[in-house]
N, C-alpha and C positions, 0 to 999 in steps of 0.2 A: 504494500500500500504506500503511496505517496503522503512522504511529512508534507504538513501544513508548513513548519518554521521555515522552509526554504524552498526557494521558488522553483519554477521548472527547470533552471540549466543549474542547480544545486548550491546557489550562493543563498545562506542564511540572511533571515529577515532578523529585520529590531526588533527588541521586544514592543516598541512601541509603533508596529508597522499596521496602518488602519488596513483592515481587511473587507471593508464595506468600500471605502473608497476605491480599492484597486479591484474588487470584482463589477462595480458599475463600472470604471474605465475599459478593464479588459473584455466587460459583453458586448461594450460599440467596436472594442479592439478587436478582437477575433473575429469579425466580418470584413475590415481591413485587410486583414491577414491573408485572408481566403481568396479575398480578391486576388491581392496583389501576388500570391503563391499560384494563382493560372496564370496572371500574366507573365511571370517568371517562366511558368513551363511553356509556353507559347513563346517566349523569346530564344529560349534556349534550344529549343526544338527546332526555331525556323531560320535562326540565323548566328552563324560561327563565329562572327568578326564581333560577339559580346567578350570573347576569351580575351577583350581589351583589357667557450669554459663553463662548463653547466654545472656549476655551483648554487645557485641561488636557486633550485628545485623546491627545497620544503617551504620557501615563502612566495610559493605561485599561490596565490587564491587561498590565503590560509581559514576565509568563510567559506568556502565551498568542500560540500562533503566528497566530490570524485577526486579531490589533491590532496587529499589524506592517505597517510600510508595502513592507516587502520579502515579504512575502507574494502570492502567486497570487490567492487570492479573499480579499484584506484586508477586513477590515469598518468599515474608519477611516471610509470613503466617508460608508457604512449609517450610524455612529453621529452625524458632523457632520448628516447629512441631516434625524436623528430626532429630535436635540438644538435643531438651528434648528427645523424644522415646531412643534415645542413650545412654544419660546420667542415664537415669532407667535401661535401660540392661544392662548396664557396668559400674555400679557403679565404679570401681577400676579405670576408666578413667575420668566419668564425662564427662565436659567440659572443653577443653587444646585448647590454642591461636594455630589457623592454621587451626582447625576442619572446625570452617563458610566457611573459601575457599575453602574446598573438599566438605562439603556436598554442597555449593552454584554450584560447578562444577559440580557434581553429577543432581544437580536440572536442569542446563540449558539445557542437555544432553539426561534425560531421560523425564521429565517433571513428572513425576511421586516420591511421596514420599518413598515410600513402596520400590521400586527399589533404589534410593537414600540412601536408609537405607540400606538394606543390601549390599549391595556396597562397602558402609560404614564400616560397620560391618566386612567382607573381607579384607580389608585395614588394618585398626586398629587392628583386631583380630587374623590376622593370616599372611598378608603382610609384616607388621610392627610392632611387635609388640614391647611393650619398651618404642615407639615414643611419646607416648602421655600420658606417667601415670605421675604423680603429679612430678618425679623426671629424666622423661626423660632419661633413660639410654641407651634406643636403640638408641635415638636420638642422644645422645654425644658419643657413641659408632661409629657410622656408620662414623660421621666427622671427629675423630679420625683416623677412619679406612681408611677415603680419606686421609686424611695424609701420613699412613703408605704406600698407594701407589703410591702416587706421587712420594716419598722418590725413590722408585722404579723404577720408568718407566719416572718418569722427574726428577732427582737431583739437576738439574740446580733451578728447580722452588724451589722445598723443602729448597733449602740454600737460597734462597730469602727469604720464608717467615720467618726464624729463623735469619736471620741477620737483618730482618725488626722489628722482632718480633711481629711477623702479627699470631694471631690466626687461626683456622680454621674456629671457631666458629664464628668468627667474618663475616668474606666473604662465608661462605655457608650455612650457618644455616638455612638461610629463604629456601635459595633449597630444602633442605632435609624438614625443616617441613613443604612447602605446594607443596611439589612435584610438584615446578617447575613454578608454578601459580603466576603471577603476574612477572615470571622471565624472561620466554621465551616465544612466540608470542603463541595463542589459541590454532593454527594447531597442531604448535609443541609438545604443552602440551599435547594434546589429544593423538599424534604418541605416545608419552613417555608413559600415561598412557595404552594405549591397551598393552603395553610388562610388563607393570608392572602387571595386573592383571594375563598375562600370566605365566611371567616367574620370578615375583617378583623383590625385590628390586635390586638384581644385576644393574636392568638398572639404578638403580639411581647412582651408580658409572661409569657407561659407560658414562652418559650422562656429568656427572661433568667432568671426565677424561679428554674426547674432548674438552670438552670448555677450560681446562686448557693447554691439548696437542695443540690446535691451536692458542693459545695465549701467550704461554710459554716466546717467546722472548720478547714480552712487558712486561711479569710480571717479565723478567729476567732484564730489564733496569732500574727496580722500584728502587726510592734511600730512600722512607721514607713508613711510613704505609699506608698514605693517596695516595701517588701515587698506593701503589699497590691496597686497596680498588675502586681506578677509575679504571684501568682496569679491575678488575671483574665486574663494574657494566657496564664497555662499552664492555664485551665479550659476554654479553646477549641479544646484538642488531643487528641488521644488516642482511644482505643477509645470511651470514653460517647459520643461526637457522631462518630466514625467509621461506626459503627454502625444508620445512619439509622436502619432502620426500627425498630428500638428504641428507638432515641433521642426519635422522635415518640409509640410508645404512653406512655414515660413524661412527656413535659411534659403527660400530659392526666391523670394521677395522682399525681404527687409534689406538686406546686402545692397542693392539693385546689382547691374551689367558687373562680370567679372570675365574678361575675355583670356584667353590663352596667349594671345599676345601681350597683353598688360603684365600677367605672370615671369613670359620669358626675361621681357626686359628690366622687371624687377628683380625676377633671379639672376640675371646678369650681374645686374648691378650691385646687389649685397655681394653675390660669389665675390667678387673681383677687390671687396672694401674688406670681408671677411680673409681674405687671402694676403693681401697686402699688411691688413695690420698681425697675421700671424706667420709672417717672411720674418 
């Protein structure tokens, strides 16, 4: 029989988790679901061109009952197996902090290794690439590159964090290296990742965007660094990002226009200032 204390993909609830509130969201949810799970086989079905040091094991998901080693069908096994297979095909990547929570994400989802792997593989190799080599450049690039658009599209936020002297790296790093995992509630994660496999990383600036366009006036009243890191860590809770599938029609509206050319030349740009101040 399935416990009540922990939701469907095994991560433990609060004790103080209202269970009236998330059965009315998830009975409009699960018709979402259903939809969008024909549209998925109908795309995938008709069209091909969608295929667009493991140490840190015991603190993969230490609320979720499948990353237990006292667990029946623990998946500790599954993630060492997918973590090493990876690190032999990709020598140049290895093993980089943040890996265990995607390939762990990968495991609860597919149950399968071999899928988990290349999945993987996809991500790292071609989704993102940069993110995960020994020195991280896509990574520090892309936070950069939030920078340069907030600068843009919220000014009010961008002179906060420079008069606070609040990094970027400081309050989104963990975003960007576990896409999103452990930031924003399972549902959500999951909406993010089906557009990331789609349509790559773009959505990972969509999704930042919004949390910081809907947040903007709090992080405008921030007087020190520490106030402005508690609003990022309390813009990742609540109803707005509880609410997945609302949560996803709006990172594709509140943002407005975010084109692939704007991205390149952005990442250009940070690459080449991240490069030079680390010559």
């Amino acid at each position: 029989a399935e416990r009540e204390d922990v939701d469907p993909y095994g991560f433990e609830r609060s004790e103080d988790f209202d269970y009236s509130s998330y059965e009315e969201l998830m009975s409009v949810y699960l018709a979402v679901l259903t939809r969008r799970s024909i549209k998925w086989s109908k795309l995938l079905k008709g069209k091909h061109r969608v295929q667009k040091n493991v140490k840190y094991l015991n603190r993969t998901f230490p609320d979720n009952i499948h990353f237990r080693k006292s667990s029946e069908r623990s998946l500790l096994a599954s993630l060492y197996n997918v973590l090493r297979a990876y690190g032999h095909h990709n020598p140049d990547v290895g093993y980089c902090q943040g890996m265990n929570f995607i390939a762990g994400y990968l495991l609860l989802i597919t149950k399968d290794e071999e899928k988990s792997f290349w999945l993987m593989d996809a991500l790292i190799g071609r989704i993102l690439p940069d993110y995960y080599t020994p020195v991280m450049l896509g990574l520090k690039t892309d936070q950069e590159v939030l920078g340069e658009l907030v600068r843009l599209k919220a000014p009010g936020v961008w002179r906060t964090m420079l008069d606070n002297n609040v990094l970027w790296s400081l309050v989104v790093s963990r975003w960007f290296i576990c896409l999103f995992i452990d930031v924003l509630p399972v549902e959500t994660v999951l909406r993010i990742w089906d557009c990331l496999f789609y349509e790559g990383s773009k959505i990972l600036f969509r999704v930042a965007l919004t949390l910081i366009h809907r947040h903007q006036t709090e992080i405008q009243t921030a007087s020190s660094l520490p106030d402005v890191c508690d609003v990022f860590k309390r813009m990742t809770r609540g109803p707005f990002v509880d609410e997945s599938h609302a949560f996803m029609q709006r990172i594709f509206t509140e943002t407005g226009s975010l084109s692939r050319t704007t991205l390149t030349k952005l990442r250009t740009k940070c690459r080449a200032k991240l490069t030079e101040e680390e010559s």
